[in-house]
C-alpha positions in Angstrom: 0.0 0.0 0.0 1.5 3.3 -0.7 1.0 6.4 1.1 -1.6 7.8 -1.8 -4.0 4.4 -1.2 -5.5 2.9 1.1 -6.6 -0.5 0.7 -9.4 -2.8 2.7 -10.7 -6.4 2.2 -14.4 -6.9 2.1 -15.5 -7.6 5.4 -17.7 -10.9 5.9 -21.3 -11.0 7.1 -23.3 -14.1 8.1 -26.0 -15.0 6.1 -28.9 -17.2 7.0 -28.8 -20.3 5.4 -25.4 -20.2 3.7 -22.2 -18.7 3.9 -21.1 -15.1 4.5 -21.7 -11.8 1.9 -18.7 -10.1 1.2 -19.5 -6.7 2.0 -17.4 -3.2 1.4 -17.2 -2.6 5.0 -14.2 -0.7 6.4 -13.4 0.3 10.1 -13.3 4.3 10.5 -12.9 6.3 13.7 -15.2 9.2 14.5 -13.9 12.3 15.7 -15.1 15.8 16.9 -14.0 19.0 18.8 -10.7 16.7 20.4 -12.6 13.7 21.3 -12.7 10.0 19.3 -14.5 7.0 19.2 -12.9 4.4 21.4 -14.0 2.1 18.8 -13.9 1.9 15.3 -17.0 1.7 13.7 -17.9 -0.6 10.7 -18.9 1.0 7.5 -20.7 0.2 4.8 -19.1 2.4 1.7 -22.3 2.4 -0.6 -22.2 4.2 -3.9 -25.9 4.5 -3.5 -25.7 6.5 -0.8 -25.7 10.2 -1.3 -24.5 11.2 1.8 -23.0 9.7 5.3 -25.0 8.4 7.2 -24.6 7.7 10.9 -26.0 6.0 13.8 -27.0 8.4 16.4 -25.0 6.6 19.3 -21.5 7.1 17.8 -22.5 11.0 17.1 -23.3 10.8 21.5 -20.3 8.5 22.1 -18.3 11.9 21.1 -20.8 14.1 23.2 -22.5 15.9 20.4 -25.9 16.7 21.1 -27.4 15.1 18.0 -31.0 17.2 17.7 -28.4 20.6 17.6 -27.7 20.0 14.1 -29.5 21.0 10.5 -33.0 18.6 10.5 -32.4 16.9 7.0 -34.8 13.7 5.9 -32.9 11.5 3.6 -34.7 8.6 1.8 -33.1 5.3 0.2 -34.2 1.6 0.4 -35.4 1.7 3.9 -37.8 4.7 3.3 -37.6 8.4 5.0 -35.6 8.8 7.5 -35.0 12.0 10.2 -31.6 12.8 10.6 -29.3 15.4 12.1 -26.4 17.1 10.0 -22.7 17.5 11.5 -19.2 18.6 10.9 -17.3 15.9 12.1 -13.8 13.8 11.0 -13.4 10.4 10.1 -10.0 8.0 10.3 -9.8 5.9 7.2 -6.9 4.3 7.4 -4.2 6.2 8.9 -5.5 9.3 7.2 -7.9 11.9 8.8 -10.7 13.8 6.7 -12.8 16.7 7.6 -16.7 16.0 6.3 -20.1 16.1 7.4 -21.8 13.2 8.2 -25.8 13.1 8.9 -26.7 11.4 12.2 -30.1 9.6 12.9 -31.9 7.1 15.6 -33.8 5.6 12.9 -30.9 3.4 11.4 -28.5 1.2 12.3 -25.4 1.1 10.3 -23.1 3.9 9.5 -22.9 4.3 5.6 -20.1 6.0 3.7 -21.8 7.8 0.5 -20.4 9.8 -2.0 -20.7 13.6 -0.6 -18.7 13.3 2.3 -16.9 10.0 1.6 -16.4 9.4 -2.0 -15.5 13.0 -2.8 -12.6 12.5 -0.7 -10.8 10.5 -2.9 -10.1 11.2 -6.4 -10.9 7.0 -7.3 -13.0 4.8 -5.6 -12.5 1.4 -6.7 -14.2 -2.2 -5.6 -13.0 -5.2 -7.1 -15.8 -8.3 -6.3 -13.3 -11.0 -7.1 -10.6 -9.9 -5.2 -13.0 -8.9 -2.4 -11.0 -5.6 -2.2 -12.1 -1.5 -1.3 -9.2 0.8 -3.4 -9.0 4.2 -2.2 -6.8 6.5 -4.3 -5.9 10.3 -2.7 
């Protein structure tokens, strides 16, 4: 891996009645006004997303008081959801990014969509067989 990529391996999830999906999950780290996540958080990078994303908890886990920020409703697969817009920074790899990120209690997983994620990179790039997430700076 050089310094200008970063490179992840699809990340397995159990399925029910067979054997894992291969999934572009990445681990990231949440950051805001000094404070982290203790923990990375798992990410789904999903070209259909437009934006990031977030649970709720990980926005609290930094002490931001979610409901402070712009009231957005975002829609995709799992219908409309409420969610609350904030300037965070995320750890991909050992590089830090300023973005915005949109924080909701009505989802569960923290996806990575292409304003605030994918425009951080000039190439995005998944390869199925290889089960491999290319980021290029």
């Amino acid at each position: 891996m050089s310094s200008r990529r970063i490179e992840f391996t699809y990340y397995p999830i159990p399925h029910v009645g067979g054997g894992p999906v291969w999934s572009p999950i990445i681990p990231i780290r949440i950051s805001c006004k000094n404070r982290e996540t203790p923990y990375f958080v798992k990410a789904l990078i999903d070209s259909g997303a437009d934006v990031n994303l977030f649970p709720a908890e990980h926005a609290e886990a930094l002490g931001i008081s979610v409901k402070s920020g712009l009231l957005v409703k975002t829609g995709g697969v799992g219908g409309i959801v409420r969610a609350y817009r904030h300037n965070i920074s995320i750890q991909v790899g050992n590089k830090i990014f300023k973005t915005t990120t949109d924080f909701t209690y009505e989802f569960r997983i923290a996806l990575l969509g292409r304003k605030g994620f994918f425009d951080l990179f000039k190439k995005v790039s998944f390869s199925e067989k290889k089960r491999m997430i290319v980021l290029d700076l």
